[in-house]
N, C-alpha and C positions, 0 to 999 in steps of 0.2 A: 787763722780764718779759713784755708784753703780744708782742711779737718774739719772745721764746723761744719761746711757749707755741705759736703760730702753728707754727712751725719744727718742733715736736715731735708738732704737729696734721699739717702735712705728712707726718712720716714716718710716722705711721700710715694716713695715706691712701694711701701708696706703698704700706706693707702689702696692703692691701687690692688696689687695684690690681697687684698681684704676686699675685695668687690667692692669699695667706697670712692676710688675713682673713676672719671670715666664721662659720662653724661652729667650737664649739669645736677640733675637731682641728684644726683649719686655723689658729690663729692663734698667731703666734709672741712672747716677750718676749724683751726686750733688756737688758743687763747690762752697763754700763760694767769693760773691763778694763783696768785703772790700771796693769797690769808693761808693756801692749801700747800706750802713749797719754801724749800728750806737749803739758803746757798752761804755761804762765803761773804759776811765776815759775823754769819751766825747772830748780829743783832739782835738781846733779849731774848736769846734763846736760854731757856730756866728761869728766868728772871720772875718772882712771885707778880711783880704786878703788872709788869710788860711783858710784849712779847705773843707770839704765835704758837710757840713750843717747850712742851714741859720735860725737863730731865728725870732719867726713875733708875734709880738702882745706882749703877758704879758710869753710867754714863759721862762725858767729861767734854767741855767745849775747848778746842784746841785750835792753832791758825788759820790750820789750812784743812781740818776734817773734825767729825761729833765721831770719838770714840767711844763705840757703846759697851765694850768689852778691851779688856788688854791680854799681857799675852801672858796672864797667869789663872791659874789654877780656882775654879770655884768663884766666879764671877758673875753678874745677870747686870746688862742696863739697857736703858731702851730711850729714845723720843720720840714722844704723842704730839700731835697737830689738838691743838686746842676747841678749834672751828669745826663741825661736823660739815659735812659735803654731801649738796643736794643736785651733784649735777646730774643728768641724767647718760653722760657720755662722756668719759673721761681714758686719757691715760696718764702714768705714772713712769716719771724718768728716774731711775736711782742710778747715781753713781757712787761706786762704792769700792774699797779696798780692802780684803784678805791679808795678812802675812803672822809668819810668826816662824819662830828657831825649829820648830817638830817635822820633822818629816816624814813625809807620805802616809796617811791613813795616822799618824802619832800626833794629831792636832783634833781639834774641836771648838765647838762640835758647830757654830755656823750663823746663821742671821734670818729674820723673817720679818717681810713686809706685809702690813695688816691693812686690811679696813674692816671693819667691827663696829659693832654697837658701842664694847663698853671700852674704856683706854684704862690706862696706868695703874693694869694688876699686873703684876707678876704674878709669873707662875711657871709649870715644867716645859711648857712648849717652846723652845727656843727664847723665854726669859719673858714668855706672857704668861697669862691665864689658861687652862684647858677648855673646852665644852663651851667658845666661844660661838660669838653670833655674826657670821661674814664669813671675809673671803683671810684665808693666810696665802703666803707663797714663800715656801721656806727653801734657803740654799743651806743644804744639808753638807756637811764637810768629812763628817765620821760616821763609817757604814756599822751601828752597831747590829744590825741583823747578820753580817759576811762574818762579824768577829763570834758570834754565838754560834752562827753554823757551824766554824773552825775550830773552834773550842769542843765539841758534839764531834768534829771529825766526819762532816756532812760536806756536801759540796752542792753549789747549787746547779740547775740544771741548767744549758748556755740560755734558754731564752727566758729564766725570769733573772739572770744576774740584772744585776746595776751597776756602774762603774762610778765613783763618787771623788769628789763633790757630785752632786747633783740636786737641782732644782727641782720641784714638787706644788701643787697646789693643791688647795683644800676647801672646799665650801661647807659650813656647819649651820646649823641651824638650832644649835644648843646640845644637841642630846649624842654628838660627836664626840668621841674619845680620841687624842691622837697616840698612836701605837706607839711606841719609842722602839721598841726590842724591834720591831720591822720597817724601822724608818719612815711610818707613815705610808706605808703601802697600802693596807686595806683601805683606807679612805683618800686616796690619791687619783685625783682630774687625771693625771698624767705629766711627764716629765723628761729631764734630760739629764745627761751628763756634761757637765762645765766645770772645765779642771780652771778656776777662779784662783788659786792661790797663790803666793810668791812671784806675782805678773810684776813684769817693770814698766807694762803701759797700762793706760784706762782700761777698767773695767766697767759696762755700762749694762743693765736690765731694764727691758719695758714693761710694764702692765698696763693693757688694754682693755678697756670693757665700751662697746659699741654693740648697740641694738642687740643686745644679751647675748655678745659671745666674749668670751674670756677669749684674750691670747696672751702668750710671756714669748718674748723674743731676746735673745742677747748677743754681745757686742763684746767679744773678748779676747780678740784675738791680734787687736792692735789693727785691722784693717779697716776699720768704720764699715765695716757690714755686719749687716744683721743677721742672724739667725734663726731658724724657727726654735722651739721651745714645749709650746702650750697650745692647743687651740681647740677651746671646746664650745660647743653651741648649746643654748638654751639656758645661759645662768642667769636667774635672776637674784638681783641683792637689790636688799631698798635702800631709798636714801636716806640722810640722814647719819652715817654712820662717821667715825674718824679713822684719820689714814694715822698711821705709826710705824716703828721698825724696831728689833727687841733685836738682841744674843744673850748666852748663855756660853761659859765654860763649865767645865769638869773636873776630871781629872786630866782630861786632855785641855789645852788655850790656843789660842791664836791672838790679833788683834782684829777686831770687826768694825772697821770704819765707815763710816759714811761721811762722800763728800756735796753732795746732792742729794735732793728731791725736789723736784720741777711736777707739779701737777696741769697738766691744760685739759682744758677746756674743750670737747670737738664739741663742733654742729654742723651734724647729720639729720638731710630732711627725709621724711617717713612715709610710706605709700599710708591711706585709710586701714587697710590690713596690718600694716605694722603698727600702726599707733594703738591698735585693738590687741594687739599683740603684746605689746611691750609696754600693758598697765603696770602701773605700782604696784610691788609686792609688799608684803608686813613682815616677812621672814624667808630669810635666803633658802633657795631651792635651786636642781637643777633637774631638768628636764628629760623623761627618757632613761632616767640614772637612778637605779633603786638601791641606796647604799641602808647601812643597818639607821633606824629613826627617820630615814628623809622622806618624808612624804610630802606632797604639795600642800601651801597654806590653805586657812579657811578664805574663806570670798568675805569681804568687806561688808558689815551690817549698813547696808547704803541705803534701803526702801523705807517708806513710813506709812503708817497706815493706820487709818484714825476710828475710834471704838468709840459707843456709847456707850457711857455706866449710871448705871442707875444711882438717887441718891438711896443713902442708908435711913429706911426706914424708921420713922418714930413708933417705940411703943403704943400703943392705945389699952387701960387699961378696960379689963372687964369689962365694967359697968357701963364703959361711953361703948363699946364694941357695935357699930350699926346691925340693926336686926334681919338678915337677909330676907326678902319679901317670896312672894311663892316664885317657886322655878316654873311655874308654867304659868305664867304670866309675863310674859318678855321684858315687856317696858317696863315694869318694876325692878329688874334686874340692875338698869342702866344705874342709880344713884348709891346703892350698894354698891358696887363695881369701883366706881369712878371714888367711893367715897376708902377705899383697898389700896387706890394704883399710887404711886409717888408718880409725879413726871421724868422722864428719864433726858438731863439736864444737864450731864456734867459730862466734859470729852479728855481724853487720853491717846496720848499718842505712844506709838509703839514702833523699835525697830526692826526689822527684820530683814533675811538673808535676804542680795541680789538674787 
């Protein structure tokens, strides 16, 4: 209990240091959401007709953790949250465990927690689909960029190494490719190093997403403190999407367990400027950050605006055709005219950009 309390003293301190403490407006509460969060003793977890969460690939429900990968060779599983999430302010608790017999850099290749449009593809990213629509945050275990440099007989220069495992984040908006040969560099929020592996205590990751800023903080160290990680401003994701977490092995394995996911709930109030700020987006973006296809969404067809249409005239054949009367006589113009015009009688609506 004396470990919890601590842990939960932390994330109020992170509060705080996130400028969400402080003054009444400013401070936010948290609400475990139990359809979004997935603990011990796993309850219809896979279960086709119960349950919150779906099994995909080599995934496996076990007593005390969801093994999504084991610790051999050429493996993918993952588990999808069934329920899509519309909150508007959430974080993601994962607790999770790394191990396996390979040592140092001779293991692989690692774990990624999603929120996404689409759930339960597989595919090359960490044991999802590529050219996804969301947020990834991948803990990468195996540096295949350091192993290609080495290979080339190339050395990297001290300030773009990596030291790995390391943690990474990714925002795609579909037309994002993620790099494998550079570990997700070119399209990388930013990152850390977190040697996660062969721990004999908990290991814990945040993901935060409050009035659009990402941050990833982790807990690995056996001390119940946090660490920074992540912290970027201006991400928008819409809602709607589903939370999930994949692996993949190789040629290299580990085992990639997960023993948690606890999703809450914050509520955080908003100045008039922020709520103006932090409309709904239709497709994730991030702000100030020109990566290759990310451009900001179209604006919402929100206006309407209403047209007259004529009806479709009736032939008239020849013979009935009215005789038009002399042009310079006015008034005889008017029964010609009117006997030409249809009434224009019928309405349409149309929508168009804000």
């Amino acid at each position: 209990m004396a470990a919890a309390g601590r842990w939960r003293a932390g994330l109020a301190l992170l509060a705080v240091l996130l400028g969400l403490g402080g003054t009444a407006a400013e401070q936010t509460e948290e609400h475990l959401k139990r359809e979004h969060s997935l603990s011990k003793p796993y309850q219809g977890v896979g279960s086709a007709s119960s349950g919150l969460w779906d099994l995909l690939g080599n995934a496996m429900v076990m007593t005390q953790f969801i093994r999504l990968t084991p610790d051999v060779q050429s493996k993918q599983g993952a588990v999808w949250n069934r329920v899509p999430c519309y909150l508007r302010d959430w974080e993601m608790q994962v607790h999770f465990k790394i191990h396996g017999q390979g040592k140092k850099n001779l293991n692989g290749d690692g774990f990624a927690i999603w929120y996404t449009k689409d759930r339960m593809q597989p595919g090359p990213v960490f044991g999802s689909k590529d050219n996804f629509l969301g947020l990834g945050v991948f803990v990468d275990t195996y540096p295949n960029e350091e192993k290609q440099q080495e290979a080339q007989k190339r050395r990297y220069s001290p300030g773009n190494q990596r030291v790995f495992p390391y943690i990474s984040a990714m925002v795609n908006n579909g037309s994002l490719t993620y790099d494998h040969d550079s570990d997700g560099r070119p399209t990388e929020l930013g990152g850390c190093t977190a040697m996660v592996r062969n721990l004999h205590h908990d290991t814990f990751l945040v993901i935060r997403y409050v009035k659009r800023r990402l941050t990833v903080l982790i807990d690995i160290d056996g001390k119940h403190e946090w660490r920074d990680c992540i912290d970027v401003p201006g991400v928008r994701l819409p809602r709607g999407y589903y939370f999930g977490t994949s692996s993949v092995t190789g040629d290299l394995s580990d085992n990639h367990d997960i023993i948690s996911l606890k999703l809450y709930q914050l509520t955080v109030e908003r100045t008039p400027e922020e709520e103006k700020r932090d409309r709904e987006v239709f497709l994730p973006v991030v702000d100030n950050l020109r990566l290759p296809g990310m451009e900001a969404p179209l604006e919402p067809m929100s206006g309407l605006a209403l047209f007259l249409i004529p009806k479709p005239q009736t032939p008239v054949p020849k013979s009935q055709t009215p005789k038009i009367p002399n042009p310079q006589n006015p008034k005889s113009l008017c029964p010609a005219v009117e006997a030409q015009l249809e009434p224009m009688s019928d309405l349409a609506l149309f929508l168009i950009p804000k």
